[in-house]
C-alpha positions in Angstrom: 123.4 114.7 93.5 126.9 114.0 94.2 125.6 110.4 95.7 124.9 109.5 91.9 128.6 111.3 90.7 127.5 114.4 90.3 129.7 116.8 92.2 127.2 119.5 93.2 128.1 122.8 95.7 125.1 123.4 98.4 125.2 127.1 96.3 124.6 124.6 93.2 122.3 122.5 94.5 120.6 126.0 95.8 120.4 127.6 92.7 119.3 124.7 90.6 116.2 124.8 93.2 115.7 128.1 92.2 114.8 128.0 88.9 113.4 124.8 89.2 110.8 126.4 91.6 109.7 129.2 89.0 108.4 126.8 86.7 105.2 125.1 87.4 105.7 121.8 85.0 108.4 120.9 88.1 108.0 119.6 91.6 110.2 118.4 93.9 109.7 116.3 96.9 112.3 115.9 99.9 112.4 113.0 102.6 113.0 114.4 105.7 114.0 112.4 108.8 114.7 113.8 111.7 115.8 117.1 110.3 118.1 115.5 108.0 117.7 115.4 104.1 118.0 112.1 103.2 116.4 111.9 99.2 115.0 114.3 97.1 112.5 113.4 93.4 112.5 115.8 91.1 109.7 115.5 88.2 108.7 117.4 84.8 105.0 117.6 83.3 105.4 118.2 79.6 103.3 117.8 76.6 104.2 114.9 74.4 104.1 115.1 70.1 103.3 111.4 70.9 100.3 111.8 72.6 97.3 114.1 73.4 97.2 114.1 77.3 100.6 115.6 79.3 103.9 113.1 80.0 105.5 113.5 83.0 109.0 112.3 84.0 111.4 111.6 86.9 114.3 113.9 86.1 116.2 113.2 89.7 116.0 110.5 92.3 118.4 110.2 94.5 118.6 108.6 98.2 121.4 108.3 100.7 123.0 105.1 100.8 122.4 105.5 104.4 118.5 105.2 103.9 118.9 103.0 101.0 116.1 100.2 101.2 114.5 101.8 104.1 111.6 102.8 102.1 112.9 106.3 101.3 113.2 105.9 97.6 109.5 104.1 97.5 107.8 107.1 99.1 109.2 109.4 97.2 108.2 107.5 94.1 104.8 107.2 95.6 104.4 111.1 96.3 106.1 112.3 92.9 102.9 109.4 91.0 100.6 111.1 93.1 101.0 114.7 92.0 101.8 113.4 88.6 98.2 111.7 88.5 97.0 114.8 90.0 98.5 116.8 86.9 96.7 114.3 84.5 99.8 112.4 83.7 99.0 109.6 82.2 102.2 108.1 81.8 105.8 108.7 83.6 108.9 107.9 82.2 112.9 107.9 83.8 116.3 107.4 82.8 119.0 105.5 84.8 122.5 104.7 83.7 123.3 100.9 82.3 125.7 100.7 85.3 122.6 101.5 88.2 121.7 97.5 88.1 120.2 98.5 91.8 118.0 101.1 90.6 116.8 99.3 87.7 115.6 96.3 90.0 114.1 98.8 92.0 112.5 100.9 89.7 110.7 97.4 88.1 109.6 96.3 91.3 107.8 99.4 91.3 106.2 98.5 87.7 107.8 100.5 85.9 109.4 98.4 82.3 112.4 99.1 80.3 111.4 100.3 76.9 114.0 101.9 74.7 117.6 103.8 75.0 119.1 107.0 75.9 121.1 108.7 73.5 123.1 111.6 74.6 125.2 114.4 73.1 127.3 116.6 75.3 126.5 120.5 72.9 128.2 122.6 75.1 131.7 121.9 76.8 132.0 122.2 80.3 128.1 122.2 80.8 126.8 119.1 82.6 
C-alpha cells in the first residue's frame, strides 16, 4: 500500500487482512515470486440498488515497481475476474486517482472503460 502513498505498518497491513478475511464478500490474491510478495488484488462482491445480480469491485491493486509490466498486475487481474465470475459478478468496477495516467492505460488495455467520477468526503479526521 505504501507503493500507491499510503503509508501502511506490516502490523497494519496485518490487521487490515484480518478483518478483511472474516468476511466472505472479500478475497484477496497475492503474487508470489520466489518467496517474495510482489502485488496483492483485493476485491468486494456486493449487491447493487442498480441491478438484480451481485457487483463486485477492485478495492486494492497494487504491484512493485520492480515487477511493474512484467505481467504481475495482469494475473492478478485475471485471478481476481475469475473468482468474481465464479461469484456471479456480472460486472466489476475500480477507482484510480486522476494522477495514475499508467494505471488507467493499463486498466483499458485490459477492457475495462472510464464511466463516471469519484466523489469523496473525508467524515472522520485522522481516518484514512
Amino acid at each position: 500500500m505504501s507503493e500507491l502513498g499510503y503509508e501502511t505498518t506490516t502490523a497494519e497491513m496485518r490487521q487490515r487482512l484480518k478483518m478483511i478475511s472474516r468476511d466472505r464478500r472479500y478475497s484477496t490474491f497475492v503474487a508470489e515470486i520466489g518467496g517474495v510478495v510482489w502485488g496483492i488484488i483485493g476485491t468486494l462482491t456486493h449487491a447493487s440498488p442498480e441491478h438484480n445480480d451481485p457487483s463486485g469491485k477492485i478495492i486494492a491493486l497494487v504491484v512493485s515497481t520492480k515487477k511493474r509490466r512484467s505481467g504481475v498486475g495482469r494475473a492478478l487481474i485475471a485471478a481476481a475476474e475469475k473468482d468474481l465470475a465464479q461469484r456471479r459478478v456480472a460486472r466489476v468496477t475500480l477507482t484510480t486517482r486522476f494522477t495514475r495516467k499508467e494505471a488507467h492505460r493499463f486498466y483499458e488495455a485490459l477492457g475495462y472503460e472510464r464511466n463516471g467520477w469519484r466523489f469523496v468526503k473525508q467524515l472522520l479526521a485522522g481516518n484514512s
